[in-house]
KEKE-3310 file (N, C-alpha, C; in steps of 0.2 Angstrom, whole numbers, plus 5000, padded with zeros to 4 digits):
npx = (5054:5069:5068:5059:5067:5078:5072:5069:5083:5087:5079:5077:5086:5080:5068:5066:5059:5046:5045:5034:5020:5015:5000:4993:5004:5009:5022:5038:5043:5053:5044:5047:5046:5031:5022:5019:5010:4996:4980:4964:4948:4954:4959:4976:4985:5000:5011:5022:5028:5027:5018:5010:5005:4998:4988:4980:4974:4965:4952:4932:4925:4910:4900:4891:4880:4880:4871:4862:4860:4863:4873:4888:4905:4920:4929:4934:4945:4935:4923:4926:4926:4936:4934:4931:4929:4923:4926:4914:4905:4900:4891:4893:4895:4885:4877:4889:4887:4876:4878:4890:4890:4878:4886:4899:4892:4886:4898:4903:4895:4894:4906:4907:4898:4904:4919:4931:4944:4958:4966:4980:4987:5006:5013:5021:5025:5038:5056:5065:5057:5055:5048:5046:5052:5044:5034:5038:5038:5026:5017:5023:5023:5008:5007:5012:5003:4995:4986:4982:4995:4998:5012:5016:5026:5027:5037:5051:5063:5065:5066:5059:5062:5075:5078:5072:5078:5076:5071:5060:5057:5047:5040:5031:5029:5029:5015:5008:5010:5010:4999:5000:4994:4991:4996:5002:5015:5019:5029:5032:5038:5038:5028:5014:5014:5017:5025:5024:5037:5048:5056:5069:5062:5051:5049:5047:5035:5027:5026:5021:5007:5005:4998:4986:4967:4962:4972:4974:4970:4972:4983:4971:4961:4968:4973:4961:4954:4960:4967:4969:4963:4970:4970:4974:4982:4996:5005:5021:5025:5031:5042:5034:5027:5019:5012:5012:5010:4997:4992:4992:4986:4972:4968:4968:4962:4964:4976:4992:5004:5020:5031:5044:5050:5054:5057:5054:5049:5034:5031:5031:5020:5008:5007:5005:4990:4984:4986:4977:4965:4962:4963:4949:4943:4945:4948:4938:4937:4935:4948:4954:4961:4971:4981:4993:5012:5024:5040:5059:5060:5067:5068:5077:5079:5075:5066:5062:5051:5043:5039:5031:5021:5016:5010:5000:4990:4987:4982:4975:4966:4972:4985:4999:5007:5023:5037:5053:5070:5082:5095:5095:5084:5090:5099:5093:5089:5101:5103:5092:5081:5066:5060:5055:5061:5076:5079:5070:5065:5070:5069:5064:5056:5046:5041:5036:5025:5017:5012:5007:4995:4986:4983:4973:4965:4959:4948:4951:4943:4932:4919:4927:4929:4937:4954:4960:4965:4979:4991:4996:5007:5024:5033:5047:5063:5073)
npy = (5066:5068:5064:5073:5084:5082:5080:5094:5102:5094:5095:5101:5092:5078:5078:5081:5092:5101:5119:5129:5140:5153:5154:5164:5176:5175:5173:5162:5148:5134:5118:5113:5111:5104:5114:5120:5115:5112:5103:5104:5099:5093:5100:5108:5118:5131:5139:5153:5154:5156:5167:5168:5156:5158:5169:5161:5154:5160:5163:5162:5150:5144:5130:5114:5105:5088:5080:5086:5099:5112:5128:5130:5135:5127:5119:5110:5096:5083:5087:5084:5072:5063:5050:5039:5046:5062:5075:5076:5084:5089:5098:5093:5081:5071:5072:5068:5056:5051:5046:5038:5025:5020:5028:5019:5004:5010:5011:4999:4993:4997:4993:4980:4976:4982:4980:4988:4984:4973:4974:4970:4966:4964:4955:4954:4956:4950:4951:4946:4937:4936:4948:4956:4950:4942:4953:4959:4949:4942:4952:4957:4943:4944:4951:4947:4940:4946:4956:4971:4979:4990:4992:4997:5000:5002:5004:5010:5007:5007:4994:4987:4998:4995:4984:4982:4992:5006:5023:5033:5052:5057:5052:5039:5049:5061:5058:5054:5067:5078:5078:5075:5070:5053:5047:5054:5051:5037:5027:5020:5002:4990:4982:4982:4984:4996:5005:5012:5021:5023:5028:5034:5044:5043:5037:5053:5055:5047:5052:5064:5058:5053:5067:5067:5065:5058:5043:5032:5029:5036:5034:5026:5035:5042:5035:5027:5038:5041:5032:5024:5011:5001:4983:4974:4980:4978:4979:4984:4979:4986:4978:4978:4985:4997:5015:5017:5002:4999:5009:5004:4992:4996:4997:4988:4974:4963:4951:4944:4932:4932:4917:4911:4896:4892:4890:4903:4911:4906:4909:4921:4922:4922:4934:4943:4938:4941:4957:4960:4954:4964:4975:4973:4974:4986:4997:4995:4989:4976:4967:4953:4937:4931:4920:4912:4911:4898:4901:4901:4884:4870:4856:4846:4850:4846:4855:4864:4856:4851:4865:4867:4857:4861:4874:4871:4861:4871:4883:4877:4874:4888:4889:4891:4883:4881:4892:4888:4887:4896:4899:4910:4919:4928:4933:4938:4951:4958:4960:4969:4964:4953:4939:4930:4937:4935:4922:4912:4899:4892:4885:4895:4903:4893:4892:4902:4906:4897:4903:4913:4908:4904:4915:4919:4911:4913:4920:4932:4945:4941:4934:4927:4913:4920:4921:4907:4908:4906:4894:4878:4869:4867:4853:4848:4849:4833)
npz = (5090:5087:5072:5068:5069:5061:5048:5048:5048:5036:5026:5013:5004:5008:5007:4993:4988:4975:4968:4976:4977:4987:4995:5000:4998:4985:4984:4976:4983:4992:4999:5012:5028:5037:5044:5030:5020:5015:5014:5010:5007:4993:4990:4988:4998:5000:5011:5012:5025:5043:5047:5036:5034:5046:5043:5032:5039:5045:5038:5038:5035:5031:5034:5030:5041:5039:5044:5050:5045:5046:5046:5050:5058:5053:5070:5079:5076:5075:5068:5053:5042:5033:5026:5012:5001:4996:5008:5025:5034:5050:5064:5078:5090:5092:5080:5072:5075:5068:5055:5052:5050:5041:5031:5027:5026:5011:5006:5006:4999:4986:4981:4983:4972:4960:4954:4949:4947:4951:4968:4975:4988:4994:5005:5023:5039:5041:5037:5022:5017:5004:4996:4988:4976:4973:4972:4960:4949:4950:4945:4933:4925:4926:4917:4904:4903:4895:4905:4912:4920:4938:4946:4962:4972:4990:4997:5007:5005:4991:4981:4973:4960:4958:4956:4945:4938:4935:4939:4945:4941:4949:4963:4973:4986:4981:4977:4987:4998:4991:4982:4968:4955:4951:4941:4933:4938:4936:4928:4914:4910:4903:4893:4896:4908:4921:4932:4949:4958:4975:4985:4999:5003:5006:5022:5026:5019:5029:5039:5037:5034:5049:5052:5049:5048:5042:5042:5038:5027:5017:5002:4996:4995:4986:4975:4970:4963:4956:4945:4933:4920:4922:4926:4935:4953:4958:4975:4984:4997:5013:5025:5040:5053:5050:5047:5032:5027:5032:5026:5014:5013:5019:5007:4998:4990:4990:4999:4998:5004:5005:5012:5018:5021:5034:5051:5059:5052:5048:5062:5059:5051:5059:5065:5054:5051:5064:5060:5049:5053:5061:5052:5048:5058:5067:5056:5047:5035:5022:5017:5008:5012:4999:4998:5003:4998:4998:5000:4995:4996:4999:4997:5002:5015:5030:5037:5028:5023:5032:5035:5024:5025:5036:5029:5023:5028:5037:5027:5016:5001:4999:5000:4991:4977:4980:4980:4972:4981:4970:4959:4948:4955:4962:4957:4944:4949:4949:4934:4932:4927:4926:4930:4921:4910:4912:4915:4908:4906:4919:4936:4945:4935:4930:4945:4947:4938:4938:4952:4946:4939:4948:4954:4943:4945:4959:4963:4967:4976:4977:4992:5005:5019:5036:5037:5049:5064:5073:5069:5067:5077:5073:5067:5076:5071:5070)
capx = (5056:5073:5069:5056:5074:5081:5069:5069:5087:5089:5070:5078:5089:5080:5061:5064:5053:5046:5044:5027:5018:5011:4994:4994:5009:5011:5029:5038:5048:5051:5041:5054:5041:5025:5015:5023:5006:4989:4976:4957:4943:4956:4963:4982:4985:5005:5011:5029:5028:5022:5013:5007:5001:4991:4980:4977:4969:4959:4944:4928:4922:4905:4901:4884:4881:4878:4866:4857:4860:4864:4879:4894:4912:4927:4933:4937:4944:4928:4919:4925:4928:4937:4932:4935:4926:4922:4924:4908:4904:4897:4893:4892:4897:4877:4878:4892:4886:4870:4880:4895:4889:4875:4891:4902:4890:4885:4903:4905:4891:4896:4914:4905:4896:4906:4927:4937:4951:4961:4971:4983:4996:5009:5015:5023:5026:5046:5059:5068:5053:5054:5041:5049:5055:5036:5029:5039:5039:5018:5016:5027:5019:5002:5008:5013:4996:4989:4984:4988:4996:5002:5017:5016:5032:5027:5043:5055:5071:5067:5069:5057:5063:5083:5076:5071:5085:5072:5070:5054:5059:5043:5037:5026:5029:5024:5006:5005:5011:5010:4995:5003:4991:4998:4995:5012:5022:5020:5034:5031:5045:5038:5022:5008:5017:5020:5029:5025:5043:5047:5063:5070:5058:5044:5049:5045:5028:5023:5024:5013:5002:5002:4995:4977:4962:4960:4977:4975:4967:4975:4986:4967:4960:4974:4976:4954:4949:4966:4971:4962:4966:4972:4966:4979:4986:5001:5008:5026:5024:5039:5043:5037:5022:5020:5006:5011:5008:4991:4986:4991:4980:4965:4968:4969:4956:4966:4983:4996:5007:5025:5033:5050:5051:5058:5053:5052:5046:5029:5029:5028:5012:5002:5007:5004:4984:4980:4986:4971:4960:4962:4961:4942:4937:4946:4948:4932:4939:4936:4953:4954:4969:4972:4984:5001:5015:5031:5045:5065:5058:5072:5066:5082:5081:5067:5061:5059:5044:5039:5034:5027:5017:5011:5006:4996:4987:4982:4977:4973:4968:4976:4994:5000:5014:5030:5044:5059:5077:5084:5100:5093:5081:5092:5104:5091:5088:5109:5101:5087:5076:5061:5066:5054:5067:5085:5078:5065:5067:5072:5065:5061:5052:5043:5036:5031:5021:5013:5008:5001:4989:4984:4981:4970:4958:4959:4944:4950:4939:4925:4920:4929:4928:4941:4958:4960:4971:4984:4995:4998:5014:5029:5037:5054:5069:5075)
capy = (5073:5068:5062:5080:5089:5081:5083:5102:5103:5094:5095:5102:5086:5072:5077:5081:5096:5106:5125:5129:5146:5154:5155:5170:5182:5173:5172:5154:5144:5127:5116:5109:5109:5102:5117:5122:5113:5109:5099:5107:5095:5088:5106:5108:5126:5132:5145:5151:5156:5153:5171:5168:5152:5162:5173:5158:5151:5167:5162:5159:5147:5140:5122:5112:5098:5082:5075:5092:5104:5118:5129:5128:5136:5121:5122:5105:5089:5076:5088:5083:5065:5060:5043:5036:5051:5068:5077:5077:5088:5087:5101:5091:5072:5068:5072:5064:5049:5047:5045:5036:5016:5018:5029:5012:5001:5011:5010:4991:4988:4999:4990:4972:4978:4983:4981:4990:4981:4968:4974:4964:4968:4957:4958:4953:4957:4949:4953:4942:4931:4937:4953:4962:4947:4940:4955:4961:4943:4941:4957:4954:4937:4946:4958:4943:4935:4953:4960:4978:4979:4993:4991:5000:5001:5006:5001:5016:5005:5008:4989:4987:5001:4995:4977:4985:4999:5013:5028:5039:5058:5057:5044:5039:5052:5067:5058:5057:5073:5084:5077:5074:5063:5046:5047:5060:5048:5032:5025:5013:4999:4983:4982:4980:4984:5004:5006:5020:5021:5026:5029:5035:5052:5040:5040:5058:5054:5044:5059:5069:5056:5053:5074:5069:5062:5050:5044:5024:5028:5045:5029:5022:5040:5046:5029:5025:5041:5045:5026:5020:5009:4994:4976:4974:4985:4975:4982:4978:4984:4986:4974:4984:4987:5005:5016:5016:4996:5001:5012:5000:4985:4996:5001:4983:4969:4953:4950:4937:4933:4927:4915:4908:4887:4891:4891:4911:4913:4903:4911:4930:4922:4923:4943:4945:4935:4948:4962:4958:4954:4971:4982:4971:4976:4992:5001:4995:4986:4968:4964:4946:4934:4928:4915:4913:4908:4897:4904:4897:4880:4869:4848:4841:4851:4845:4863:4867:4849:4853:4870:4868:4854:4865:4880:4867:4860:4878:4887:4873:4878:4895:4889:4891:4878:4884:4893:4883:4889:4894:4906:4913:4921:4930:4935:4941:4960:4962:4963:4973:4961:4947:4930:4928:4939:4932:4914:4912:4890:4892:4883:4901:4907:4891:4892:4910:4905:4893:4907:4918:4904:4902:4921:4921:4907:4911:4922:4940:4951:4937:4934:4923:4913:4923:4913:4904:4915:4905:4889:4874:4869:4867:4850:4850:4845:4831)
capz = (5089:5083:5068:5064:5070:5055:5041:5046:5044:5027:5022:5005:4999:5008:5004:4986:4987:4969:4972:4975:4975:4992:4993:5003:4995:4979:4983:4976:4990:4993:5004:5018:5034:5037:5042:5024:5018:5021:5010:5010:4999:4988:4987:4994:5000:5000:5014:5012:5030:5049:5047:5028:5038:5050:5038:5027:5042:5046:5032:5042:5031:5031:5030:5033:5044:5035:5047:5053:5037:5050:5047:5054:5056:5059:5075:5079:5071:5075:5064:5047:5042:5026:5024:5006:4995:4998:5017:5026:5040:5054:5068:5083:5090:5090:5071:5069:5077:5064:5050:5048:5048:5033:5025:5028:5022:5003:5003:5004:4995:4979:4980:4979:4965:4954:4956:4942:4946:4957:4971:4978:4991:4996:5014:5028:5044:5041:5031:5019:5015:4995:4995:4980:4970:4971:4967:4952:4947:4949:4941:4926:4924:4923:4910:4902:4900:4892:4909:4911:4927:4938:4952:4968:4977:4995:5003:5007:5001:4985:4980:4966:4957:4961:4955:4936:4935:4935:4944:4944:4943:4953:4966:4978:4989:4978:4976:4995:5002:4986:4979:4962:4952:4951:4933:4930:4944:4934:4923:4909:4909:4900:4889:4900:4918:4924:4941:4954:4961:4979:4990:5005:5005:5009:5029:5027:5018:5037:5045:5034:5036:5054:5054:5043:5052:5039:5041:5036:5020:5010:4997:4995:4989:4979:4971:4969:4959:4951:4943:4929:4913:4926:4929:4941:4954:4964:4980:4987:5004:5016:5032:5045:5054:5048:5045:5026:5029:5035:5021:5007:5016:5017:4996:4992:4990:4994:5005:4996:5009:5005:5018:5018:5024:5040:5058:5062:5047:5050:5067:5057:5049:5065:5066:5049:5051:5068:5057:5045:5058:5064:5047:5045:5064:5067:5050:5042:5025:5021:5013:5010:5012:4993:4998:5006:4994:5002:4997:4997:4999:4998:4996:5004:5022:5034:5040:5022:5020:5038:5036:5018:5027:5040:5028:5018:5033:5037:5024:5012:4992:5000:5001:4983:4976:4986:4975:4975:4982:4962:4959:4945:4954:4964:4948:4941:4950:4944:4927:4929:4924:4929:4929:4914:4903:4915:4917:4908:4909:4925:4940:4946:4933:4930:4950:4947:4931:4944:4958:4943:4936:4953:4955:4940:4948:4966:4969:4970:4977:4981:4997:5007:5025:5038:5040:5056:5069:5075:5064:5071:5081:5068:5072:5076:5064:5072)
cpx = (5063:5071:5063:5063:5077:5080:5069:5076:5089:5083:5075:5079:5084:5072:5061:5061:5052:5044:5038:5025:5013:5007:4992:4998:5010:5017:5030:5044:5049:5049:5046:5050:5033:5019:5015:5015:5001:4983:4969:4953:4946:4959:4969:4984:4994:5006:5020:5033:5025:5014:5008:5001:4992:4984:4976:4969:4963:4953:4941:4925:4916:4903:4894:4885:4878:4873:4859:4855:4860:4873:4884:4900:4918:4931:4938:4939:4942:4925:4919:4929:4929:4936:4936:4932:4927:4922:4918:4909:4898:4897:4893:4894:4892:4877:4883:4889:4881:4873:4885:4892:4884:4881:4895:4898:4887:4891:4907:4902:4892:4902:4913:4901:4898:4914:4931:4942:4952:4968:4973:4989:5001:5015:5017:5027:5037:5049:5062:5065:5050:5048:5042:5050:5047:5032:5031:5038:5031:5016:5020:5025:5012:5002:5008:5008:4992:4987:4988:4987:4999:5004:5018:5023:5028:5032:5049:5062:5071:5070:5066:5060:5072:5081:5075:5073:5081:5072:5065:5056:5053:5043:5031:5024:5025:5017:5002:5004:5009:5002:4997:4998:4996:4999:5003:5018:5025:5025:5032:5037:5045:5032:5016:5009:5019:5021:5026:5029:5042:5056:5063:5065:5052:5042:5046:5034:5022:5022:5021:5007:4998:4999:4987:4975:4958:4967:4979:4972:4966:4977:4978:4962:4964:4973:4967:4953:4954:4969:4963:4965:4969:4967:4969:4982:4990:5004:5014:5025:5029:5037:5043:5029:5024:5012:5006:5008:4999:4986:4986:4986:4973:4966:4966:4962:4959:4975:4985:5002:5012:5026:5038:5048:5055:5054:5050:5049:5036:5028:5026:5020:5007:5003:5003:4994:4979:4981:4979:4966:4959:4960:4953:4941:4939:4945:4940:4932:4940:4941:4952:4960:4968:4975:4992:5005:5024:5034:5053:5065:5063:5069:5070:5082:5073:5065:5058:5049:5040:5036:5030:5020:5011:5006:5000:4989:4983:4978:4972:4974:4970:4982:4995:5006:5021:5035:5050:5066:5082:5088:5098:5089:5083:5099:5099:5089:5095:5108:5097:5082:5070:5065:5063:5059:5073:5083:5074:5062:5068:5065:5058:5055:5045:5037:5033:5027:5015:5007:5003:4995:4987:4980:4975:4964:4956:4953:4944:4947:4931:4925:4923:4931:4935:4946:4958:4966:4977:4986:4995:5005:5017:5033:5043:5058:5074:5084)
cpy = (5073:5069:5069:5083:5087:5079:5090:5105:5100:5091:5095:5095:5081:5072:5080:5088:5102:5111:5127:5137:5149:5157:5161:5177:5181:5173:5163:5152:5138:5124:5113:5108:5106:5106:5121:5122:5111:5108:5101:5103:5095:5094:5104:5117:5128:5138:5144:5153:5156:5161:5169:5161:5153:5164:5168:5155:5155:5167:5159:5153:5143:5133:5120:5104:5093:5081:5081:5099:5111:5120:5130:5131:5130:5123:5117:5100:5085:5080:5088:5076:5064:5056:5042:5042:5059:5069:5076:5078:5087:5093:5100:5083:5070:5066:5067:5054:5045:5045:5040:5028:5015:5022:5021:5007:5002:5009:5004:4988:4991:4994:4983:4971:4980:4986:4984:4985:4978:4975:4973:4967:4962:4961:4952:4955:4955:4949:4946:4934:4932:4940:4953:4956:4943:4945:4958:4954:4943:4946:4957:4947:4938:4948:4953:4939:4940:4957:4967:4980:4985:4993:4995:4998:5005:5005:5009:5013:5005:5001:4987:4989:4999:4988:4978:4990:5004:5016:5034:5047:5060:5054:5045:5044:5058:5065:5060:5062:5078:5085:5077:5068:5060:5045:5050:5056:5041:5031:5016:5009:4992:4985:4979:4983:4992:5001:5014:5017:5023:5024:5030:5041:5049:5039:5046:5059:5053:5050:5064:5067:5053:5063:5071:5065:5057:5045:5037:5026:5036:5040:5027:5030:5043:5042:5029:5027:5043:5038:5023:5017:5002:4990:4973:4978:4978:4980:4980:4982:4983:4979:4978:4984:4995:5004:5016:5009:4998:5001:5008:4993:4989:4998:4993:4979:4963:4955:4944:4939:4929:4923:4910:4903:4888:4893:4898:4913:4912:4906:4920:4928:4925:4929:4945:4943:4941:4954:4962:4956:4962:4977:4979:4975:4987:4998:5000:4991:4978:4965:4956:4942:4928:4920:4915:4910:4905:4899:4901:4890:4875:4859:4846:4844:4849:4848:4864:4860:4852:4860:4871:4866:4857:4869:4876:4865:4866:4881:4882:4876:4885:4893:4887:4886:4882:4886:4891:4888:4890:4901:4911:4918:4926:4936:4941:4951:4962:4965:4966:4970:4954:4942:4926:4931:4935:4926:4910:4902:4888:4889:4887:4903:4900:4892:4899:4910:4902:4899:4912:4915:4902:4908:4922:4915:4909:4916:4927:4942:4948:4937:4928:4920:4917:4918:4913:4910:4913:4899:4886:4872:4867:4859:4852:4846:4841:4830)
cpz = (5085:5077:5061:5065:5063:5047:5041:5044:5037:5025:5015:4999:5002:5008:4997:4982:4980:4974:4970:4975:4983:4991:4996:4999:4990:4979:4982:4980:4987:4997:5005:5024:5032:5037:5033:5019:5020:5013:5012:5006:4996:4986:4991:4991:5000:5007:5014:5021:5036:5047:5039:5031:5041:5047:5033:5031:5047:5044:5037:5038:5034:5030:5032:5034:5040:5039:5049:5047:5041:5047:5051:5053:5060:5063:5077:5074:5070:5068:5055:5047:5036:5021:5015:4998:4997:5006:5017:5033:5044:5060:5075:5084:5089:5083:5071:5069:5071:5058:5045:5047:5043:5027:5024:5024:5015:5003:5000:4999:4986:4978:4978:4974:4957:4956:4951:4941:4953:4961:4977:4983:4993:5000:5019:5030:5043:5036:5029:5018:5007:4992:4989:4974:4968:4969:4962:4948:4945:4945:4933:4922:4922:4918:4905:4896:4897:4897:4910:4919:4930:4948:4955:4971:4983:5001:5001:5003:4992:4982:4973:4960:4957:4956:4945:4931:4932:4939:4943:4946:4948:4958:4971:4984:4989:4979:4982:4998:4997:4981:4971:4958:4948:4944:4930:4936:4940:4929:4919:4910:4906:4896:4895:4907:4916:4930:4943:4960:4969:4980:4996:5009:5010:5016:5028:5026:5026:5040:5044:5036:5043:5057:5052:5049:5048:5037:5035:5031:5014:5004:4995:4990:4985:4975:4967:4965:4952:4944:4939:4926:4916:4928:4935:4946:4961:4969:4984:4994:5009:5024:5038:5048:5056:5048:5035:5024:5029:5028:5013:5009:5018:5009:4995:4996:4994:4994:5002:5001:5007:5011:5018:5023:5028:5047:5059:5059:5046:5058:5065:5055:5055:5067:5059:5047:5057:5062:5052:5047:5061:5059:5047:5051:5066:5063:5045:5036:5027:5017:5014:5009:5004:4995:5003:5001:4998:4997:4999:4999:4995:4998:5001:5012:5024:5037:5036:5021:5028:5037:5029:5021:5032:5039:5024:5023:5037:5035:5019:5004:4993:5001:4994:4984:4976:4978:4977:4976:4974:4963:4955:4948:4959:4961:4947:4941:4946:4939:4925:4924:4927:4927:4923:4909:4905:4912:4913:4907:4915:4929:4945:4943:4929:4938:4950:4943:4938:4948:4950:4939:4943:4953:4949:4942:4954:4969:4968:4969:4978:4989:5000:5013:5028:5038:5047:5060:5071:5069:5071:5074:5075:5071:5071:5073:5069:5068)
residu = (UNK:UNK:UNK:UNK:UNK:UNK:UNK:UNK:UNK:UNK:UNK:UNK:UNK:UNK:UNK:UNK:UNK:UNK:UNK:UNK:UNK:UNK:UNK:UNK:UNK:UNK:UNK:UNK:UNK:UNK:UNK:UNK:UNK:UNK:UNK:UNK:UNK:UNK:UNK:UNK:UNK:UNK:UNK:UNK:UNK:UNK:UNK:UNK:UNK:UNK:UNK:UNK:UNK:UNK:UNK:UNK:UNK:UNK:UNK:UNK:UNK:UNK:UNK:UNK:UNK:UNK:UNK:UNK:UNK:UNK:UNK:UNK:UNK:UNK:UNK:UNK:UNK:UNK:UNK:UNK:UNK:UNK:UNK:UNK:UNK:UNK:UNK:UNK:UNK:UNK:UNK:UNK:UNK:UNK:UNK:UNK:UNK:UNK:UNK:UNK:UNK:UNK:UNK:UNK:UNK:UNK:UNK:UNK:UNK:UNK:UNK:UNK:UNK:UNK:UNK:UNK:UNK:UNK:UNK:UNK:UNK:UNK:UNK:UNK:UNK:UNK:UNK:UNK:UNK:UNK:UNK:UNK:UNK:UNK:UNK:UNK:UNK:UNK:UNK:UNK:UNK:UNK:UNK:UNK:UNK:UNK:UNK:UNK:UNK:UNK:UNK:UNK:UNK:UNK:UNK:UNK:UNK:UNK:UNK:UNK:UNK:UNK:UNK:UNK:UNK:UNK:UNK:UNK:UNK:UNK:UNK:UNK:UNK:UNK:UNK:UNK:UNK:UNK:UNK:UNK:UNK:UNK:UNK:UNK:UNK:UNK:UNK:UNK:UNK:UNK:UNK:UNK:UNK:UNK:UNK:UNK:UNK:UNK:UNK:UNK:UNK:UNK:UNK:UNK:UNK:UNK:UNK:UNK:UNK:UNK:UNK:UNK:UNK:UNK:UNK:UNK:UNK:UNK:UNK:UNK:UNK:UNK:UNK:UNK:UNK:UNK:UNK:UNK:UNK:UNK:UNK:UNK:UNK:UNK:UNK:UNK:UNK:UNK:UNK:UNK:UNK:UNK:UNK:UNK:UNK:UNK:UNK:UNK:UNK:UNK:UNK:UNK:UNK:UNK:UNK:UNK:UNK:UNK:UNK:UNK:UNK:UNK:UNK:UNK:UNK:UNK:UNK:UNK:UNK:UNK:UNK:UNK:UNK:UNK:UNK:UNK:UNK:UNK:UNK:UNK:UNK:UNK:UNK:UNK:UNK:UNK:UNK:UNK:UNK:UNK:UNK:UNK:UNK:UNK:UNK:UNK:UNK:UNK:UNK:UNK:UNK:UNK:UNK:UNK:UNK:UNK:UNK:UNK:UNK:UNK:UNK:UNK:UNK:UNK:UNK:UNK:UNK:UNK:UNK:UNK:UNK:UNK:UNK:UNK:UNK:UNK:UNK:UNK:UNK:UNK:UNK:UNK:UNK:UNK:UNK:UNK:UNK:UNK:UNK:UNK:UNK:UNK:UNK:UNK:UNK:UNK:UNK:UNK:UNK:UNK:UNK:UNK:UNK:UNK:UNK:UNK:UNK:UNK:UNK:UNK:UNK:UNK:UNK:UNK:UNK:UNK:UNK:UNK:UNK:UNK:UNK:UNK:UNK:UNK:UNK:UNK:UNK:UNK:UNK:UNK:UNK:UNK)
# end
């Protein structure tokens, strides 16, 4: 409740909002509240007021039952299910009930038939195990090889975008909450590579999205029907078990998972392995885990050999060759640039060369057996 208390007072500056037009009086406002808005089949409606609210929601609208073809006025929220395409109605739980698991499976089986494109997110569950520097890094390495990549910032700190001195007069937000096709949000910033930015608004995005009833998968249709012309779409996703978190791990195909050469760090994996266990059983989407990459991995400390040893023994040809502890690669966000233009000799940008020829063998998007749930015991550094 706080935290609506203080979007309602400074909605204006900390959600960004254009002025829309209500759909009811035709008067133009700013949206600043939640019921401010409301999303219809891929329509978004404006009201500039609680009454203007009211009458919009007066229309008796007719709908027909997907499973029975009887008509229907919406009364409840069971009866319309977003899923990953068009709404589809339902007048009854019974109804509902005949329908959803042969929707699920056309939907799987179109996805492994034909992939447009790779997408990859890269995640975990702990902070300062080298999200952002891997996946500007991965993704500027693909651009590299000719691939035409585009960078997802789904982290509210706006790090990506801070890391390559851009700033999107748009971002991820609008696409979310405003429905903004991601197309007008995108910013070119290399040959091959666009960024869709994001910042501090993006908290406010989660609590749009925990109002829908397809919450874990809005990122997945804004992005599916609206994003074309890429072979790649990378995801830097924030340190958080969030529902943003959520809806970028059902959008993507395959989970690279950084993981700093240190004790805790190896212990975030096994949150980071349920988490993914849960989007297959729960959410329905078979994400697959690409790989894990060590990260910070240091030669001369005996945590750093023990825990590569461990991820190796794990995952097996899924533990990509560790990127080694290198200043440059650390320098390099200062200048607004990848470690291939700061560094490009560097030990940095030689082991990210590595993870991206790895990435270009490892599968994505095939199928692949589940990883194992837990790691083995870490020995201790004597």
């Amino acid at each position: 409740m706080k935290t609506v208390r203080f979007l309602k007072r400074f909605g204006k500056d900390f959600m960004d909002s254009p002025r829309s037009t209500c759909s009811v009086c035709q008067r133009e406002f700013e949206v600043r509240f939640r019921y401010q808005l409301r999303e219809q089949e891929g329509r978004f409606e404006y009201f500039c007021s609680q009454r203007c609210q009211s009458k919009g929601l007066e229309v008796d609208e007719q709908h027909a039952c997907e499973a029975c073809g009887s008509g229907f006025v919406l009364e409840y929220p069971y009866q319309v299910v977003a899923g990953d395409g068009e709404p589809r109605y339902f007048c009854s739980p019974t109804c509902r009930e005949q329908a959803p698991q042969s929707r699920r499976d056309a939907i799987r089986e179109a996805s492994q038939s034909a992939r447009p494109m790779r997408r990859i997110a890269v995640f975990n569950h702990k902070g300062g195990t080298g999200k952002t520097t891997t996946s500007v890094n991965i993704a500027a390495g693909l651009a590299e090889r000719g691939v035409r990549v585009l960078l997802v910032d789904a982290d509210g700190q706006g790090n990506v975008g801070a890391s390559l001195g851009i700033s999107g007069e748009k971002n991820l937000y609008h696409v979310l909450v405003h429905g903004l096709p991601a197309e007008e949000a995108v910013v070119p910033v290399r040959p091959g590579l666009d960024v869709l930015t994001s910042n501090e608004s993006l908290a406010a995005a989660e609590l749009h999205l925990a109002s829908l009833p397809n919450r874990a998968r809005v990122l997945r249709e804004r992005l599916s029907s609206r994003i074309t012309g890429y072979d790649v779409v990378v995801i830097d996703c924030a340190p958080a078990l969030s529902l943003m978190n959520q809806n970028a791990l059902v959008y993507a195909d395959s989970l690279l998972v950084p993981v700093a050469c240190d004790y805790l760090s190896l212990v975030g994996v096994r949150q980071v392995l349920r988490t993914v266990k849960n989007v297959r059983e729960l959410l329905h989407h078979d994400v697959q885990l690409a790989g894990v990459v060590p990260t910070f991995f240091d030669i001369r400390n005996r945590i750093s050999r023990d825990a590569l040893q461990t991820l190796r023994e794990h995952f097996g040809d899924r533990c990509f060759p560790p990127v080694r502890v290198n200043t440059r690669l650390r320098e390099a966000p200062s200048a607004k640039q990848t470690i291939f233009e700061y560094a490009p000799e560097s030990h940095g940008a030689a082991d990210y060369r590595t993870v991206v020829d790895m990435l270009d063998v490892a599968g994505l998007g095939r199928s692949q057996a589940s990883p194992p749930e837990a790691l083995p015991p870490l020995r201790a550094a004597s």
